[in-house]
Residue, then its C-alpha position, 0 to 999 in steps of 0.5 A: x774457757x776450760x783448757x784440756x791437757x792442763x794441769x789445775x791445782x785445787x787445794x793438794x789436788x792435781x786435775x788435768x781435764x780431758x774430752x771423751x769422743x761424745x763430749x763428756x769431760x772427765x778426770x782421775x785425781x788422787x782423792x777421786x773423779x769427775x764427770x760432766x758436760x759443759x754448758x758455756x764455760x761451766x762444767x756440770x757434773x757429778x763427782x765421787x770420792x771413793x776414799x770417803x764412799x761419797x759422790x755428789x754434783x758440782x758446778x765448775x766455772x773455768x776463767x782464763x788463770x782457773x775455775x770457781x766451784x760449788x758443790x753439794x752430796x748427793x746427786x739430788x737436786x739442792x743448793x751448791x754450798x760447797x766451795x772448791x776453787x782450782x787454779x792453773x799450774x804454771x805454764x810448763x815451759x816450751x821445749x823443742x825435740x825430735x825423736x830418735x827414731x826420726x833421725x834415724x829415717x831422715x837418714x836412711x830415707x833423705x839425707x846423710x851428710x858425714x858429721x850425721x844430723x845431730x849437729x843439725x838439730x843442735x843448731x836448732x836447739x841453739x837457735x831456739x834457746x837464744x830467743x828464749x833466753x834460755x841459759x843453755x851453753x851452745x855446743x862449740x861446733x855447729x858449722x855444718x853445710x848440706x849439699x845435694x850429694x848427702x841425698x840418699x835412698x829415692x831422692x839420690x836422683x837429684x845429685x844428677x839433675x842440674x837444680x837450684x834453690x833446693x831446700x829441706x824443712x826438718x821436722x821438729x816437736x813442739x812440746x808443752x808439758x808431759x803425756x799430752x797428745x799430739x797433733x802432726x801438722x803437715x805442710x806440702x814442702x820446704x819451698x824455697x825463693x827462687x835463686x837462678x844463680x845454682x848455689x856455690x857447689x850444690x848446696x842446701x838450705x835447712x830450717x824447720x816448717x813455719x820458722x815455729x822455732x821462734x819467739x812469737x814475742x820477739x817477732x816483728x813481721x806481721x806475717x811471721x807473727x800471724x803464723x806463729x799465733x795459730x801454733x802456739x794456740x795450738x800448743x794449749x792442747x797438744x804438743x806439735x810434730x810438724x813436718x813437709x809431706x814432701x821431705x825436698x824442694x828444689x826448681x829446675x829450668x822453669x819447673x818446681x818439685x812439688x809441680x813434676x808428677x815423677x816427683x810427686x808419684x814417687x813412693x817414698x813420700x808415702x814410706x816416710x809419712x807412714x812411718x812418722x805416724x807409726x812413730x809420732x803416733x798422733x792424735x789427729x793429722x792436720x794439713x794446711x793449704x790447697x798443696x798438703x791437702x792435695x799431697x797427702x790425698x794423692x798419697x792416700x787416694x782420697x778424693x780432695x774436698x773442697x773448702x768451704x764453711x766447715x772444718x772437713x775431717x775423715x779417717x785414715x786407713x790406720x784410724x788416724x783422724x784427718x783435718x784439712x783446712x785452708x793456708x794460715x797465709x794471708x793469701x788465703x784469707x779468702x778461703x779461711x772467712x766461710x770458716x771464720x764467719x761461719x755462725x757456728x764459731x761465733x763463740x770462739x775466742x781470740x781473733x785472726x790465726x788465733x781464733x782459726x786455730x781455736x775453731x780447728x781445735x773445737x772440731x779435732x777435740x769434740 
């Protein structure tokens, strides 16, 4: 299967494969190009060396490390006796970031404890380089503490009201490589386990949405693993910028925030996703689960569809792709089985959130 995005070493040649709207595969190499459309696994197109001033067919065979390719001169129809075999760079390796202008929303927009929200993301950046094994030397000084006091801006409301389990999933990227494009994930919002006991002092809890900071190798939790499966398939075409389309979650008496309609209805939430996009600028929007579709159509007035054996897409206003689908969880297992039996898919490889996310990849790339 040929993987877009991905950096191919044949011969002193570099090629990265990319997928135009109505299928073509092409790419731009130091000696010349290529182009063509797939059939199964094997590329058949027509290339061009404008150094030598020649042009021919070939026929490239992806496997898993790479491709096997034959080509001739000439676009006549004839025997491929060329050879021309390519391999796969290795992998670059995962990093995690977020951009500064984030910060700088996150701050004027939700939060802003004292010590600011660098040290918040350094924790990240600790955690994550622990299960990677990375030699990284952590920063001496990462205790930090939010409380519900730091809320600013629209979300200032909530220092008055008498709340419990309060939470924020910061966003975060996924990176894997250079120049690739992005895909945002949304999520519907940091939701928290309920604590009836009020937190000593009002305090918050923070992490990052679906804990994808962690080594999938290292994780034992069935669930856990499951979740980070379809993410990191995921990554092999894009680099990831997730996100709460609800940037707080908190409960209070018998109601949850994503359930209280003044919550729900506030501005704010929009003023934020819209001003991620501008600066995340993705290559398709990709929400997960009955809350985040729900949300974000709210939020952009569009009519919820319902789910059923397709992949639904549409556009936002500014021209931004819009995937919707049913939760990774496995309590939507019912939702997600149209999808994953659905004859279309039949070829997709891998199984489980692995093979939902190739299938979701399938439709965003096409």
């Amino acid at each position: 299967m040929i993987k877009l995005n991905t950096v191919y070493l044949a011969g002193k040649d570099e090629l990265i494969f990319h997928k135009k709207e109505d299928g073509t595969i092409y790419t731009n190499y130091e000696d010349g190009s290529i182009e063509g459309k797939m059939e199964g696994n094997t590329l058949k197109a027509v290339f061009h060396n404008p150094k030598v001033n020649v042009s021919g067919i070939m026929e490239l065979t992806f496997h898993e490390t790479g491709f096997v390719g034959k080509w001739k001169k000439g676009i006549e129809q004839g025997p491929l006796n060329g050879k021309w075999n390519g391999e796969i760079l290795q992998e670059s390796p995962i990093k995690i970031s977020i951009p500064t202008e984030i910060k700088e929303l996150l701050k004027s927009k939700v939060v802003n404890p004292s010590y600011g929200i660098d040290v918040i993301y350094q924790a990240f950046d600790a955690y994550f380089n622990e299960q990677y094994d990375l030699s990284v030397e952590r920063p001496e000084e990462l205790d930090y503490q939010l409380y519900k006091f730091d809320l600013v801006n629209d979300f200032s409301f909530v220092k008055e009201l008498n709340v419990r389990s309060i939470g924020i999933d910061f966003p975060i990227k996924l990176s894997k490589g250079k120049d690739r494009p992005v895909l945002m994930i949304c999520a519907m919002d940091p939701l928290r386990t309920d604590n009836e006991q009020k937190l000593p002092e009002d305090k918050l809890t923070d992490w990052v949405p679906f804990s994808v900071i962690k080594n999938p190798s290292k994780e034992n939790k069935y669930s856990e693993k499951e979740n980070l499966q379809f993410f990191y398939s995921l990554l092999k075409d894009f680099d990831l910028y997730l996100t709460d389309i609800y940037k707080i979650f908190y409960r209070e008496g018998n109601k949850i925030s994503n359930k209280t309609k003044a919550y729900t209805d506030l501005a704010i939430h929009r003023e934020i996703l819209e001003s991620e996009i501008n600066v995340v600028n993705p290559a398709a929007i990709l929400t997960l689960g009955n809350g985040a579709r729900d949300a974000i159509c709210q939020l952009y007035k569009i009519y919820p569809p319902t789910w059923n054996n397709e992949i639904f897409k549409t556009n936002l206003e500014n021209g931004c792709s819009l995937v919707m689908v049913p939760h990774i969880s496995g309590a939507a297992n019912g939702s997600k089985a149209p999808i994953l039996n659905n004859p279309k898919y039949a070829s997709v490889t891998e199984v489980n959130n692995g093979k939902y996310a190739n299938i979701i990849l399938s439709e965003i790339i096409q």
